[in-house]
Biopython code that builds the backbone (N, CA, C, O; Angstrom):
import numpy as np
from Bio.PDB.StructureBuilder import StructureBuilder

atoms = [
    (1, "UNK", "N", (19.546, -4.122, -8.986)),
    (1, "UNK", "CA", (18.285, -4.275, -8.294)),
    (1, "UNK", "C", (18.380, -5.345, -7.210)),
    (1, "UNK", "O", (17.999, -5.152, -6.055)),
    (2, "UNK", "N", (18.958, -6.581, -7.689)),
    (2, "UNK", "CA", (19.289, -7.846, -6.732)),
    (2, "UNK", "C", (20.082, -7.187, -5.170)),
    (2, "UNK", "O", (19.947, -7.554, -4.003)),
    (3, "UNK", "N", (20.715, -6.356, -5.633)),
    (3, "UNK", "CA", (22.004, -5.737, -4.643)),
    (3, "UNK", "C", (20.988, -4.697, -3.662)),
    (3, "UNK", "O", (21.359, -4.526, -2.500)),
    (4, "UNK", "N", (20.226, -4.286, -3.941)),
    (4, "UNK", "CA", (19.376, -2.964, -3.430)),
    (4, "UNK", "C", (18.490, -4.081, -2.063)),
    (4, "UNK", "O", (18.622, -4.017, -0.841)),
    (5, "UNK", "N", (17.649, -4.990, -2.867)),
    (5, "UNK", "CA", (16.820, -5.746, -2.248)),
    (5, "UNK", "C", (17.816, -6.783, -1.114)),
    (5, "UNK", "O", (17.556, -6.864, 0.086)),
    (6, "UNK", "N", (18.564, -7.259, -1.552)),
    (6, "UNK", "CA", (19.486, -7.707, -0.756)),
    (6, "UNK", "C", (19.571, -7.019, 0.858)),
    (6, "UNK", "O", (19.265, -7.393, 1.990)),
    (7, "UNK", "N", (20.255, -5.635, 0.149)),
    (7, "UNK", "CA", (20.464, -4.558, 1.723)),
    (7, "UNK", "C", (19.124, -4.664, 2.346)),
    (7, "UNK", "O", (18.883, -5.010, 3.502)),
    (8, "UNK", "N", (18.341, -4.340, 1.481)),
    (8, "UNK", "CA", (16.966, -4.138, 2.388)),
    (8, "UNK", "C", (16.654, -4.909, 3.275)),
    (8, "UNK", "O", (16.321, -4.558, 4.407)),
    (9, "UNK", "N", (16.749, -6.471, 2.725)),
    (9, "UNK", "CA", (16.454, -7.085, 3.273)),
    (9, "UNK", "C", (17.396, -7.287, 5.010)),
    (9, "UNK", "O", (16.956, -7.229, 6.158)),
    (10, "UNK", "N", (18.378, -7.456, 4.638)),
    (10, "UNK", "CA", (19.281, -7.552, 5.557)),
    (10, "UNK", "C", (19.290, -6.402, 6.652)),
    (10, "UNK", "O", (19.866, -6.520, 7.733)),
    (11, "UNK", "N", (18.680, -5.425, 6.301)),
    (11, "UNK", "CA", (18.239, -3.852, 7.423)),
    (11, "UNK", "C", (17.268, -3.942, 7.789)),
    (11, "UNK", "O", (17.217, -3.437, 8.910)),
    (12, "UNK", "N", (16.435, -4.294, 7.510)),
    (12, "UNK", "CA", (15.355, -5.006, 7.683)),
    (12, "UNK", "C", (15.098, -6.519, 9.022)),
    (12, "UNK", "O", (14.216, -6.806, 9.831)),
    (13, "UNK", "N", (16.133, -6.994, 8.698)),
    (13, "UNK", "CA", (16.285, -8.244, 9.421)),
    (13, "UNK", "C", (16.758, -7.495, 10.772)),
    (13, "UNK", "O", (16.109, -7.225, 11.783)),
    (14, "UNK", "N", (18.296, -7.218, 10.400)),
    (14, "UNK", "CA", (18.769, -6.195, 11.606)),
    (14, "UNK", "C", (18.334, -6.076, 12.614)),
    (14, "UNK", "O", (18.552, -6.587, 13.712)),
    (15, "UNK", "N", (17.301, -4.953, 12.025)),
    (15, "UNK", "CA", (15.976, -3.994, 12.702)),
    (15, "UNK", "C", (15.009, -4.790, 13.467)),
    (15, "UNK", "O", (14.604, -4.474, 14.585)),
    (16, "UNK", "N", (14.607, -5.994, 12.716)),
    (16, "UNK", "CA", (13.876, -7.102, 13.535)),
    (16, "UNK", "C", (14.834, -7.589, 15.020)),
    (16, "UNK", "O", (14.601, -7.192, 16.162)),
    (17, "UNK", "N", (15.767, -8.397, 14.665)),
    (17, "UNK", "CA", (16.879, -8.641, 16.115)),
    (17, "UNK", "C", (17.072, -7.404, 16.865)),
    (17, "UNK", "O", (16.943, -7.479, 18.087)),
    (18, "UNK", "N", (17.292, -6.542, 16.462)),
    (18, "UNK", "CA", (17.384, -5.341, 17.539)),
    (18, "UNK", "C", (15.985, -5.131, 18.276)),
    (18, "UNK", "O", (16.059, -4.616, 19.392)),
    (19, "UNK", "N", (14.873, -5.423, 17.853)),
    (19, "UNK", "CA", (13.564, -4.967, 18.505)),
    (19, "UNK", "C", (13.835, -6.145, 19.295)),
    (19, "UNK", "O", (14.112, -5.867, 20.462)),
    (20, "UNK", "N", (13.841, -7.560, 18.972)),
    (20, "UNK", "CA", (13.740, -8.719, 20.045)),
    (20, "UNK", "C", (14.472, -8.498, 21.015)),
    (20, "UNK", "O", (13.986, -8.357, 22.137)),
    (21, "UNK", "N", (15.859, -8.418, 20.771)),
    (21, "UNK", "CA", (16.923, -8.090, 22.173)),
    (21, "UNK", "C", (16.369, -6.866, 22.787)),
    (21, "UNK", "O", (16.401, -6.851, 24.017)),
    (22, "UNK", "N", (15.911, -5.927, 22.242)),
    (22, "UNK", "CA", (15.119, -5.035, 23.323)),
    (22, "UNK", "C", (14.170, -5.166, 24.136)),
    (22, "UNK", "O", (14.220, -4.560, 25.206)),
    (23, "UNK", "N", (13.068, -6.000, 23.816)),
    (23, "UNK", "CA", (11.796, -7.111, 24.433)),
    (23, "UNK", "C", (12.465, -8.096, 25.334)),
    (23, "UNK", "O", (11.699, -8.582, 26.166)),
    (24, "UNK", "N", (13.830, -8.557, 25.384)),
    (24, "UNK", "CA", (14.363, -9.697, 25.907)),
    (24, "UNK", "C", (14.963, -9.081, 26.829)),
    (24, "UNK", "O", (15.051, -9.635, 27.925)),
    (25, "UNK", "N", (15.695, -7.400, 26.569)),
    (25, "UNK", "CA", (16.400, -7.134, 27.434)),
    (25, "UNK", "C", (15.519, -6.522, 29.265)),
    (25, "UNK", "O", (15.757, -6.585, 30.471)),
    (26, "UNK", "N", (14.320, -5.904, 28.188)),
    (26, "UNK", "CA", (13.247, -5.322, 28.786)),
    (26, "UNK", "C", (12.569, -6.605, 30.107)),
    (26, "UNK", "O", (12.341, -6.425, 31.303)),
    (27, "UNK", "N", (12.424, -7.756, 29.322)),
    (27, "UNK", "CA", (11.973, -8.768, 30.094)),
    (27, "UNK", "C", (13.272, -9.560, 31.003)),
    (27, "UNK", "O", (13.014, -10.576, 31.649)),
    (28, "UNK", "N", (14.015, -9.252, 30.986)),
    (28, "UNK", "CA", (15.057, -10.273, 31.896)),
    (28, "UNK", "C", (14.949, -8.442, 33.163)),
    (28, "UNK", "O", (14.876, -8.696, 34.365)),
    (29, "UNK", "N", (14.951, -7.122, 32.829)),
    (29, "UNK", "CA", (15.197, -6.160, 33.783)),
    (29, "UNK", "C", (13.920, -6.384, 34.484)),
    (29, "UNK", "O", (14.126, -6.687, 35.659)),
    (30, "UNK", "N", (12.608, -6.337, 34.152)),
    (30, "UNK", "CA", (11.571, -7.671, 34.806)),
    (30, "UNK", "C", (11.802, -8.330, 35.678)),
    (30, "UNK", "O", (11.473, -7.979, 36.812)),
    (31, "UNK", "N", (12.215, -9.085, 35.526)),
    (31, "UNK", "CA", (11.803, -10.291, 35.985)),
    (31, "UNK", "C", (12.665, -10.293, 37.139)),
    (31, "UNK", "O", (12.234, -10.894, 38.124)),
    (32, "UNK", "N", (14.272, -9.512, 37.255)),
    (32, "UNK", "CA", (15.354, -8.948, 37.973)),
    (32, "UNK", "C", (14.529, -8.258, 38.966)),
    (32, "UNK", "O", (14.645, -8.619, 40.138)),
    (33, "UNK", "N", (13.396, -6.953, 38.555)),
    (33, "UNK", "CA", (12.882, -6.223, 39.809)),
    (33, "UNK", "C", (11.943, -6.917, 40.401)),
    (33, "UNK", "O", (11.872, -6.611, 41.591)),
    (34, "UNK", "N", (11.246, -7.661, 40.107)),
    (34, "UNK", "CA", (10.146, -8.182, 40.565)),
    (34, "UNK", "C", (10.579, -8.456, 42.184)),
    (34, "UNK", "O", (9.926, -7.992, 43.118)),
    (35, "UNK", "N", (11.467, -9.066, 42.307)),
    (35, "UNK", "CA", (11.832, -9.560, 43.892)),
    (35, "UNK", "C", (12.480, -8.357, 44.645)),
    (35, "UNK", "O", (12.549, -8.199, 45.864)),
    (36, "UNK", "N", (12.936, -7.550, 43.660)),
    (36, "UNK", "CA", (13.790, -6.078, 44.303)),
    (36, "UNK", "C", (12.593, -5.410, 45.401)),
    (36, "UNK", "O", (12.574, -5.253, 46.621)),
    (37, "UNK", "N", (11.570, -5.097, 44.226)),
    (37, "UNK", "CA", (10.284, -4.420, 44.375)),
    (37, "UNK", "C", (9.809, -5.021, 46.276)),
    (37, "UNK", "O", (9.762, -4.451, 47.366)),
    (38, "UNK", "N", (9.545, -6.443, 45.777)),
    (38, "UNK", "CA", (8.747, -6.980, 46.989)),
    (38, "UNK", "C", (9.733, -6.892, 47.942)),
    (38, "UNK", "O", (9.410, -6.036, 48.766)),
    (39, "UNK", "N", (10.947, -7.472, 48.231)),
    (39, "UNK", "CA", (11.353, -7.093, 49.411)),
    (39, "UNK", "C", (11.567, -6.011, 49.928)),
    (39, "UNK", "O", (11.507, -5.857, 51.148)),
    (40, "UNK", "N", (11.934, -4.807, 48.872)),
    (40, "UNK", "CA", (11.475, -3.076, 49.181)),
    (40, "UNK", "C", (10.780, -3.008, 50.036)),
    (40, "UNK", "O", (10.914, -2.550, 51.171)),
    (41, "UNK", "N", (9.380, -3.816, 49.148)),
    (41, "UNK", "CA", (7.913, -3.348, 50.268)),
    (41, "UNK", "C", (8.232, -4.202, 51.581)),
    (41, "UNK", "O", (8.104, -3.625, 52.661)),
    (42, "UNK", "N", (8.509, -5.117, 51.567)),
    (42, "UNK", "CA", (8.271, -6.048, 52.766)),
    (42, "UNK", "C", (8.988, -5.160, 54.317)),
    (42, "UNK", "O", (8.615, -5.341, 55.476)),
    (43, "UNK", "N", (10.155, -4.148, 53.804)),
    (43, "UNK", "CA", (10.844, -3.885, 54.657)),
    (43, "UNK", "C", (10.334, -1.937, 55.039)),
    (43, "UNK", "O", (10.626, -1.204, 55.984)),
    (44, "UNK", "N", (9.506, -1.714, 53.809)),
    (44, "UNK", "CA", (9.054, -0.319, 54.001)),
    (44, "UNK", "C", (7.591, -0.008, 54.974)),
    (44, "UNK", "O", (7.518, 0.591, 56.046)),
    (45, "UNK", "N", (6.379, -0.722, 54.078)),
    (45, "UNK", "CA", (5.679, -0.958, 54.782)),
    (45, "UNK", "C", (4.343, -2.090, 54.954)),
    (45, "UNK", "O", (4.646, -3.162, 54.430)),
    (46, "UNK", "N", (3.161, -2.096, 55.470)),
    (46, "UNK", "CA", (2.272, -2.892, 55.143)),
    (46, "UNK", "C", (1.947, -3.207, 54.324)),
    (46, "UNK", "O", (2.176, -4.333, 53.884)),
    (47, "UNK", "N", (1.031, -2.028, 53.573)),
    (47, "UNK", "CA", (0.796, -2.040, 52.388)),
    (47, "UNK", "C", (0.973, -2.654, 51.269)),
    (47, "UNK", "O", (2.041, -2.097, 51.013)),
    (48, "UNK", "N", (0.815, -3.329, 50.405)),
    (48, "UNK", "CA", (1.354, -3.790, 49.266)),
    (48, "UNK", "C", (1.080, -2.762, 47.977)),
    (48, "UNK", "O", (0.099, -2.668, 47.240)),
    (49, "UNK", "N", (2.494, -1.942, 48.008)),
    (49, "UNK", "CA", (2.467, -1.108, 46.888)),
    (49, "UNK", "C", (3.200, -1.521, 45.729)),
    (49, "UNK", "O", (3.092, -1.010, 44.614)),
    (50, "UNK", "N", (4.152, -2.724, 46.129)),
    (50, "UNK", "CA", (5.225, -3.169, 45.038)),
    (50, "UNK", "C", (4.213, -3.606, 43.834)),
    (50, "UNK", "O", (4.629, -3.237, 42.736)),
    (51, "UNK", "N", (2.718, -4.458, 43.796)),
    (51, "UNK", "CA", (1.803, -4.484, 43.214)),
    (51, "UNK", "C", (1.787, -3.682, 41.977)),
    (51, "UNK", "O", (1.816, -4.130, 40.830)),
    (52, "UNK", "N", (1.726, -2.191, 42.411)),
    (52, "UNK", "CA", (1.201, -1.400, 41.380)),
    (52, "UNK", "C", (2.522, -1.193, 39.974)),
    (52, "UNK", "O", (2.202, -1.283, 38.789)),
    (53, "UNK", "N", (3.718, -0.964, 40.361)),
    (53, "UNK", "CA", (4.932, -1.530, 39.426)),
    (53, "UNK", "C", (4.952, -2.601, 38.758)),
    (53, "UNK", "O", (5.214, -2.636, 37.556)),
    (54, "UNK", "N", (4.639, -3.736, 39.563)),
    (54, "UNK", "CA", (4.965, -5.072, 39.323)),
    (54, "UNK", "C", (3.880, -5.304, 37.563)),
    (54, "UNK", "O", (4.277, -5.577, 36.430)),
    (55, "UNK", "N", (2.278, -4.998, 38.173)),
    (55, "UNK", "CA", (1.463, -4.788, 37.623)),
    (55, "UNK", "C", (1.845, -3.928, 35.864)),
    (55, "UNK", "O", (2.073, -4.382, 34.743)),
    (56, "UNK", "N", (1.746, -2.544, 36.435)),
    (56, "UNK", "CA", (2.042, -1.917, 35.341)),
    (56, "UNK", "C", (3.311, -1.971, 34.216)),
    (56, "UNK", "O", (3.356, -1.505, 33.077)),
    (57, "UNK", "N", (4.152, -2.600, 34.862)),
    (57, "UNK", "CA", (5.676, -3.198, 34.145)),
    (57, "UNK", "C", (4.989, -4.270, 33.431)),
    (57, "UNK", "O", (4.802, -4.195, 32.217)),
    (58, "UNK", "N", (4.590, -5.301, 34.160)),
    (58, "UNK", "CA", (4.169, -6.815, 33.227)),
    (58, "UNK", "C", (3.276, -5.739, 31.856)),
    (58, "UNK", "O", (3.833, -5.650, 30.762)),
    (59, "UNK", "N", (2.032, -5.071, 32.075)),
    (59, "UNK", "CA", (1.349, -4.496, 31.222)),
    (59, "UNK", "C", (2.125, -4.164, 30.147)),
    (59, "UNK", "O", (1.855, -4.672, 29.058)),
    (60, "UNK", "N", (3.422, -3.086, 30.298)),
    (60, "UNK", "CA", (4.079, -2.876, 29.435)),
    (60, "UNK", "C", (5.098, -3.763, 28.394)),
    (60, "UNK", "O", (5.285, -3.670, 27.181)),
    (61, "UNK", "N", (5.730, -4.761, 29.543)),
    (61, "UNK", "CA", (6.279, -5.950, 28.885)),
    (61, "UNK", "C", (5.407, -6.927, 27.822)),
    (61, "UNK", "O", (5.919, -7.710, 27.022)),
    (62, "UNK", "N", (4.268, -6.740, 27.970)),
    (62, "UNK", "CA", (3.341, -7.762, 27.724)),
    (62, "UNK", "C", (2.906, -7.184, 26.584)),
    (62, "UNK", "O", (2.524, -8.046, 25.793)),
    (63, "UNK", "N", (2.780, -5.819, 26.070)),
    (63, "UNK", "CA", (2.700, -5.137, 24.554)),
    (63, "UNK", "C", (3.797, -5.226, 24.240)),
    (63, "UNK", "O", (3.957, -5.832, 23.180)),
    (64, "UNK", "N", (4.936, -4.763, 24.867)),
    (64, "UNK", "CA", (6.142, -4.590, 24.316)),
    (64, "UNK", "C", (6.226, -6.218, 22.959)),
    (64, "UNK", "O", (6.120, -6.231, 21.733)),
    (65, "UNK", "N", (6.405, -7.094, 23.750)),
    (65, "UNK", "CA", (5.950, -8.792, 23.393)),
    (65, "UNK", "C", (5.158, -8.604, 22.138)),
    (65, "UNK", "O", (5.581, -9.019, 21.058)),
    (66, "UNK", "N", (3.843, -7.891, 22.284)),
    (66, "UNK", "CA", (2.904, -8.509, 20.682)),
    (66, "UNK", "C", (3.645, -7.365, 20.111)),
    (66, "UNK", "O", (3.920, -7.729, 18.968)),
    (67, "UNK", "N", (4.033, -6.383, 20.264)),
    (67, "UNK", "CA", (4.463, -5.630, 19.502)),
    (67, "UNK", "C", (5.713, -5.800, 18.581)),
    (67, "UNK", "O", (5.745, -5.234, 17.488)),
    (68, "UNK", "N", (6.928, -6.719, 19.102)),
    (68, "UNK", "CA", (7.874, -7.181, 18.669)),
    (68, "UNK", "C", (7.454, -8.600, 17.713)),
    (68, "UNK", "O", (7.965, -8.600, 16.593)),
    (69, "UNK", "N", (6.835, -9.441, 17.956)),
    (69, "UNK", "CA", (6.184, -10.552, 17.562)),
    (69, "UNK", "C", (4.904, -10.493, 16.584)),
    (69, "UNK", "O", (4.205, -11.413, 16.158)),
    (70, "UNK", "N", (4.831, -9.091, 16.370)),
    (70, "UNK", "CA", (3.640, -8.824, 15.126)),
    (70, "UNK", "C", (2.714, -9.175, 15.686)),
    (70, "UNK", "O", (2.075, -9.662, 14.753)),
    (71, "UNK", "N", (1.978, -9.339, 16.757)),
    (71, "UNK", "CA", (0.562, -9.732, 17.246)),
    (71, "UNK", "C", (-0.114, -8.629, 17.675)),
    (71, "UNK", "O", (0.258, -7.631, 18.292)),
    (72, "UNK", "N", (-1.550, -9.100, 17.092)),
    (72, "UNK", "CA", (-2.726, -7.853, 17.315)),
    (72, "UNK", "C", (-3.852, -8.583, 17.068)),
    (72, "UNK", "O", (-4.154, -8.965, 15.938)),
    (73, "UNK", "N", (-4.529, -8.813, 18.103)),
    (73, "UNK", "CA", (-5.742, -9.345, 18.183)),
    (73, "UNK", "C", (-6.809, -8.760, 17.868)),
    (73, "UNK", "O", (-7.889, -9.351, 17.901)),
    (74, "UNK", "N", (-6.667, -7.305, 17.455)),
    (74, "UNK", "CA", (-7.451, -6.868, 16.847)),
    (74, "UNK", "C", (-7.493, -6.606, 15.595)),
    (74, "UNK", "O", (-8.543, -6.820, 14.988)),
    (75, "UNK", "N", (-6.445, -6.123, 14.976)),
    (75, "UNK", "CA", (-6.151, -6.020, 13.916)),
    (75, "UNK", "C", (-5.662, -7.308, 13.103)),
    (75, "UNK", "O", (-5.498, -7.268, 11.884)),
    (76, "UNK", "N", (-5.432, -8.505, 13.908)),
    (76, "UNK", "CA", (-4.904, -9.518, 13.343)),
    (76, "UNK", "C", (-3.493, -9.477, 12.549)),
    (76, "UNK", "O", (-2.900, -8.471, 12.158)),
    (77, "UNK", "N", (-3.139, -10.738, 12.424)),
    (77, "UNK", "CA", (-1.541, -10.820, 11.695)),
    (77, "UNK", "C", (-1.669, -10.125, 10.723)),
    (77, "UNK", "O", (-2.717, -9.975, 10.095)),
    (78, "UNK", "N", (-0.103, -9.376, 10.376)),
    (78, "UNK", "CA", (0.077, -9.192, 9.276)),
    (78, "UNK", "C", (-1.043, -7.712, 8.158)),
    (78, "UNK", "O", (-1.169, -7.701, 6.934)),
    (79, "UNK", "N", (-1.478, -6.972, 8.891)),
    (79, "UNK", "CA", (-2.661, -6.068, 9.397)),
    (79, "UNK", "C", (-1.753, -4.706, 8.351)),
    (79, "UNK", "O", (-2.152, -4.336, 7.247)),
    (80, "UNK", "N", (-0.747, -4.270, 8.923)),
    (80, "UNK", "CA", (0.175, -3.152, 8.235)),
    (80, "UNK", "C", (0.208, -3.273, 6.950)),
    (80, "UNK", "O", (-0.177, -2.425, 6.145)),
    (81, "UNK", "N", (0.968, -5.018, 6.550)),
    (81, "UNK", "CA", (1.403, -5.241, 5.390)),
    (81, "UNK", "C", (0.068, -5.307, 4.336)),
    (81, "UNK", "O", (-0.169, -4.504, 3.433)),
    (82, "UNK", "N", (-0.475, -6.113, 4.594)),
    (82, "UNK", "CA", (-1.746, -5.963, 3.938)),
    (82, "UNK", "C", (-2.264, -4.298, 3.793)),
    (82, "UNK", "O", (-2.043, -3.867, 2.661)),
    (83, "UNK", "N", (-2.753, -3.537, 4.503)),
    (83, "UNK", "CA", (-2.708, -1.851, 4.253)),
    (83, "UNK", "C", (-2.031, -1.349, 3.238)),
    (83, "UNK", "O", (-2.365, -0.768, 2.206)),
    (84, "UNK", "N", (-0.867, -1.717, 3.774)),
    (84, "UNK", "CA", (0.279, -1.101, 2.863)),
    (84, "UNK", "C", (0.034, -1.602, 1.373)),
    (84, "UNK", "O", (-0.545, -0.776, 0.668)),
    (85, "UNK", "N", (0.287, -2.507, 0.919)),
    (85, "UNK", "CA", (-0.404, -3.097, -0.051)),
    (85, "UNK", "C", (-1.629, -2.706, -0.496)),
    (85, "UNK", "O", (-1.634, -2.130, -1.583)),
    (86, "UNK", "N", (-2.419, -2.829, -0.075)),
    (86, "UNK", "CA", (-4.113, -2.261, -0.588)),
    (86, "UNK", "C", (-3.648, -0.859, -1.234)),
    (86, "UNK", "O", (-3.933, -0.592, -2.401)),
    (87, "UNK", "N", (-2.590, 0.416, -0.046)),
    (87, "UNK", "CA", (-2.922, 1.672, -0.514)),
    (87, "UNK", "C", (-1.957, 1.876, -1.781)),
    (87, "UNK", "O", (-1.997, 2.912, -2.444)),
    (88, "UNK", "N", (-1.013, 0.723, -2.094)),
    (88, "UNK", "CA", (-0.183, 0.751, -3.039)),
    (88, "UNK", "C", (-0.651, 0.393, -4.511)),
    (88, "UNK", "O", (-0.194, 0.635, -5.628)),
    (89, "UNK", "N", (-1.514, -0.136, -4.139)),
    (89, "UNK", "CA", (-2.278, -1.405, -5.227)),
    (89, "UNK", "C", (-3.350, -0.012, -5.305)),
    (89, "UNK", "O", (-3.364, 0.396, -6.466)),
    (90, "UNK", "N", (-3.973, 0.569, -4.671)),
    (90, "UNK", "CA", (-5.160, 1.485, -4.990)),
    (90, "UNK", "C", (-4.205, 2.815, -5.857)),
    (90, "UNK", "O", (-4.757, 3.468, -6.742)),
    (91, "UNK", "N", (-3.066, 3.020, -5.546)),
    (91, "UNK", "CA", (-2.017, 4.516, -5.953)),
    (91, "UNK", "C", (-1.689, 3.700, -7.780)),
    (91, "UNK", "O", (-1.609, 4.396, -8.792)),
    (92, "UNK", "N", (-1.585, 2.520, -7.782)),
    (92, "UNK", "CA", (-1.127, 2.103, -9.172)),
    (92, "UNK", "C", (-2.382, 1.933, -10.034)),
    (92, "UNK", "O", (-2.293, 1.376, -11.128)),
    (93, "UNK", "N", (-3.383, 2.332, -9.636)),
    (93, "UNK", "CA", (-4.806, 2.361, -10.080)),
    (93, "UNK", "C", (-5.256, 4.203, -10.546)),
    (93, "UNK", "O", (-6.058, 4.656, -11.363)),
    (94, "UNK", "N", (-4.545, 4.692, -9.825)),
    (94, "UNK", "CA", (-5.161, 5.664, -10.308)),
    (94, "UNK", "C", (-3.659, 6.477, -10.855)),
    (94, "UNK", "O", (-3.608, 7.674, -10.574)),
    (95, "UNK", "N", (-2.807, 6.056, -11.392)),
    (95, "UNK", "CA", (-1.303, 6.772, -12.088)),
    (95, "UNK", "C", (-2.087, 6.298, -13.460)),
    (95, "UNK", "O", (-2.694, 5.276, -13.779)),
    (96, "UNK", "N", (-1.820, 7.362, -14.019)),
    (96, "UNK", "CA", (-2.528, 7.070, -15.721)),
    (96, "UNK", "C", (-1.012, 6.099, -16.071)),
    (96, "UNK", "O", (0.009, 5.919, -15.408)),
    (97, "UNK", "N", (-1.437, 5.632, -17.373)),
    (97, "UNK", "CA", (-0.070, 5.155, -18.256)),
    (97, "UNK", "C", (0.529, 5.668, -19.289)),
    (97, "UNK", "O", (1.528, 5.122, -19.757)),
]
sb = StructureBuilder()
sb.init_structure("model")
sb.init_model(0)
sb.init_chain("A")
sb.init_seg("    ")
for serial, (resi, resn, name, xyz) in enumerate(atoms, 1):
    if name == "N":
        sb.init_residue(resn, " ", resi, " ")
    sb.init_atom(name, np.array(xyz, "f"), 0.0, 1.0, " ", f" {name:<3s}", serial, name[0])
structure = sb.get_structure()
């Protein structure tokens, strides 16, 4: 049992570092276009269209972020685990003995 929980844990962890380096990798390719973008525009045209990328990238980076980091301001911390729990705790309630 010690040996089972062990792996888990450790796939588990894994799985956590792999989501961060993806959020990290996501945010350094960011932060790389941001100046790509604007001098694009500066040399294409008036307009400021680099904006609407720039914009909608941060948006995405910026969930990507609570999403890796467990944050939800609506649902608050820790929101899943608790669920998960309740519907586990409600399933051992109704298994006869």
């Amino acid at each position: 049992m010690t040996t089972y929980n062990q792996e888990e844990r450790y796939y588990q962890a894994k799985k956590k570092v792999e989501e961060i380096k993806g959020f990290y990798a996501n945010l350094f390719i960011y932060i790389i276009f941001i100046p790509i973008f604007i001098w694009i525009n500066s040399f294409s045209s008036s307009f400021p269209w680099a904006i609407f990328p720039i914009v909608g990238w941060g948006i995405g980076v910026f969930f990507h972020g609570m999403e890796t980091y467990n944050y939800s301001p609506i649902l608050g911390k820790n929101w899943e685990k608790r669920k998960i729990k309740e519907f586990m705790d409600k399933d051992d309630e109704l298994k006869p003995f």
